[in-house]
N, C-alpha and C positions, 0 to 999 in steps of 0.2 A: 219233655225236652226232645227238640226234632233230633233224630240219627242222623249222625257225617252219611253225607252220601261217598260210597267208594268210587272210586277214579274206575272205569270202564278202561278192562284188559285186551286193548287191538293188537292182534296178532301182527306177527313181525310182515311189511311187504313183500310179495314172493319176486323173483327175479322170472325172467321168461326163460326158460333151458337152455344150456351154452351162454350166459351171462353170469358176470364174476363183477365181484369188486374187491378192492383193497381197503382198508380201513389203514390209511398212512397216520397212525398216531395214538398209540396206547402204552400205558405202563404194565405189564403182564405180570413183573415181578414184586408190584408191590402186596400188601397184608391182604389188602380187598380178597385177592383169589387164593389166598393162602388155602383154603378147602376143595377149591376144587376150580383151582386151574386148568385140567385136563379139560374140564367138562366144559368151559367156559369157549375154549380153542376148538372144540369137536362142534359145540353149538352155532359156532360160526363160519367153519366149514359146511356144516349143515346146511344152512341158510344162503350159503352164495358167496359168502364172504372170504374167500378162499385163501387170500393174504393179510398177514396183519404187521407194521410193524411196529416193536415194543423199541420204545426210547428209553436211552439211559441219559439218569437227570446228577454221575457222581460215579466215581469209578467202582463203586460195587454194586450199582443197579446198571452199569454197563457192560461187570463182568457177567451179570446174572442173563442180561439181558441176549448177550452172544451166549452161554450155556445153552439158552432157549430154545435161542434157533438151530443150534448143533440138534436138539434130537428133534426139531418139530420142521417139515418142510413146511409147511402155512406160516412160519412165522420167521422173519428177521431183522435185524437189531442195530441199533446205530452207539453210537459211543459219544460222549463230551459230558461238561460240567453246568449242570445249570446255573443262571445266575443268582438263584438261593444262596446254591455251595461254592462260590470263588471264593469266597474272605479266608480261608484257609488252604486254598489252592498251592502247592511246592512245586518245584522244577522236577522234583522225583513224580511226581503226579502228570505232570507233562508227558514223559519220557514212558510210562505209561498208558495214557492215553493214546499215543500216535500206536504202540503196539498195539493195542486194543482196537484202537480202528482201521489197522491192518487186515485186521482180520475180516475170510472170503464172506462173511455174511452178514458181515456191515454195508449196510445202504447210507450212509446218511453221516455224516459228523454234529449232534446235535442229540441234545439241545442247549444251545446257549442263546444269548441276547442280553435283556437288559428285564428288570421290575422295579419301578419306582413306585410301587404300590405298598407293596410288604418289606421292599427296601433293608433287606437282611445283609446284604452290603452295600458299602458306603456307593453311591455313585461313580465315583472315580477310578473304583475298586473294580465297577462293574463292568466300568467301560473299557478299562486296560485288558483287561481276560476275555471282556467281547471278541476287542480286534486282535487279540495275539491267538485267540481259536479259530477265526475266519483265514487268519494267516496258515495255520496248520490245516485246514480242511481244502485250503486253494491247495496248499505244497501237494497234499497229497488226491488232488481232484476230487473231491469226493461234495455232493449235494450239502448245505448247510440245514439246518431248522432253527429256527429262530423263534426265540420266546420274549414278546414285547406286552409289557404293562405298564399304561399309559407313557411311555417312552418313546412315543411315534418321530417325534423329530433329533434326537439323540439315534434311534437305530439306525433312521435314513442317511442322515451326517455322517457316521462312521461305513455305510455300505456305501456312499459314491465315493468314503474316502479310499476303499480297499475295493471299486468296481476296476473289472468286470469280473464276472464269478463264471469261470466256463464249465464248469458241471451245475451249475445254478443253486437251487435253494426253495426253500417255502416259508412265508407267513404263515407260521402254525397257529391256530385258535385264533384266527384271523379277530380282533377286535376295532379296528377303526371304521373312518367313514369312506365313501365310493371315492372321493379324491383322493384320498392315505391310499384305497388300492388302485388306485392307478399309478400311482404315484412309484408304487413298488412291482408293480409291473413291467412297467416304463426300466425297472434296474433289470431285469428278467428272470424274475422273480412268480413263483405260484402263489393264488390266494386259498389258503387248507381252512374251509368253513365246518365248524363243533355243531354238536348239537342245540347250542344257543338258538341257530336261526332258525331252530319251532317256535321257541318262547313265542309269547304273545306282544311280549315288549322291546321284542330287540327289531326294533323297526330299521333303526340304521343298517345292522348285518342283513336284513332283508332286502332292503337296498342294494347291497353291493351283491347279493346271490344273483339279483336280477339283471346287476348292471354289468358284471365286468363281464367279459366273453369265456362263451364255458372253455376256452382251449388253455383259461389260465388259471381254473379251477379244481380242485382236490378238495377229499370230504375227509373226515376222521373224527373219531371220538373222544380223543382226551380219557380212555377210557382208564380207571375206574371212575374218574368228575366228568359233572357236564352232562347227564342222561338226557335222551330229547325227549320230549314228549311222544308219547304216554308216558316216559317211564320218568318225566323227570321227579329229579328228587329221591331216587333209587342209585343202585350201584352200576353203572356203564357197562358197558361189555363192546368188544367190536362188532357183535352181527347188527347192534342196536345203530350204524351206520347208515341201516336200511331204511330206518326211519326219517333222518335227513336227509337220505337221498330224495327218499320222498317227497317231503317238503319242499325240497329245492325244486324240481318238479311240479311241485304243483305254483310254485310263486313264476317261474319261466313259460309256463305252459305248453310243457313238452313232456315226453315218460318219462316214468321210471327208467326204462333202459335205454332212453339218446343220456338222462345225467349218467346213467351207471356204464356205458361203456365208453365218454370221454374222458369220467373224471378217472377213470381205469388207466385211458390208453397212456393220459397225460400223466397217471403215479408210476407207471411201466416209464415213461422216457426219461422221466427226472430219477428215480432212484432205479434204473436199470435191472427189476424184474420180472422177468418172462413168466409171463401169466398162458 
């Protein structure tokens, strides 16, 4: 009987010295790093990746999530409800959450949007706590993120309905095709590409890495889901962003460091921090 061949261990990209990136999009709080969290934050400082921010998807991976960034300067933290968790959302959880995303090391009010995928609540459910979180993150200026599963024409309907967003927003885990991002572009709006676009088969998202213009682009990992290649099928991590940066690079035809210090400058101007 022939031996599994093992998957060949490619060292992470290096950056060129005085080159940073952000990894705009990780869960840091949840079980995946329950061992060693510390080590996971230090290995991505190591690497380049000198900011990360951790999303809260529910008010106690929000509260965790700003703990985080109180004692880690590499990392900071946004607040909202995913659309997993609205079907049980209170007005006491409202009054809440806007305190919670008061707070000086929130970047971001998100993650919310819509998932007609796993659909844990009702549509309607989903859609009322969409637009009444958009409305709280406008009140209080603060950047959106937005989590859409197969929901493409339901999220854009409710963003022209509550445009224009003057601290803007991002397509997290960017899934549709090059008209869907332009389309949310066009609202002014970032496209944030996972590590999907190594796969082999995600030719659409390869597509839009190519097509939209890098000034509207942002990288993250989704991490602990979502590993790019080499590592996919393994546990995420933020430095593992460096891989897709790569990749994006190589489908554009430009470095490693023109992706890594636009898709930097551009996570610097939408969640305002100084790198």
């Amino acid at each position: 009987m022939a031996k599994k061949k093992k998957r060949k261990d490619i060292p992470l990209p290096l950056l060129s010295p005085g080159v940073t990136m952000i990894d705009t999009h990780c869960h840091l709080d949840m079980d995946a790093y329950g061992k060693d969290q510390e080590e996971v934050i230090w290995r991505s400082v190591e690497a380049g990746v000198n900011y990360m921010i951790t999303v809260g998807i529910d008010l106690e991976s929000s509260r965790q999530a700003i703990a985080l960034a109180e004692v880690h300067e590499a990392v900071y933290a946004t607040a909202g409800i995913h659309p997993h968790n609205v079907k049980t959302i209170t007005e006491k959880d409202y009054t809440e959450l806007k305190m919670l995303a008061a707070h000086t090391r929130v970047v971001a009010y998100g993650e919310i949007g819509m998932d007609l995928v796993k659909c844990y609540a009702p549509p309607e459910v989903q859609k009322e706590h969409f637009q009444r979180q958009l409305t709280i993150a406008k009140e209080m200026e603060l950047p959106v993120i937005i989590h859409d599963r197969e929901a493409h024409a339901d999220i854009v309907e409710i963003l022209k309905k509550e445009y224009p967003f003057s601290a803007g927003g991002v397509m997290h885990c960017f899934s549709g095709d090059l008209a869907f991002a332009r389309e949310v572009i066009d609202l002014g709006f970032f496209i944030s590409l996972p590590g999907v676009v190594t796969f082999n088969n995600a030719h659409a998202l390869q597509e839009v890495a190519k097509g939209i213009p890098l000034s509207s682009m942002i990288l993250e990992t989704d991490a602990p889901f979502l590993a790019p290649v080499p590592k996919r099928g393994k546990r995420n991590e933020p430095a593992y962003v460096l891989y897709t940066a790569s990749h994006v690079a190589e489908l554009r035809g430009v470095s490693l460091e023109d992706i890594a210090l636009q898709t930097t400058e551009n996570a610097q101007n939408l969640f305002k921090i100084n790198v």
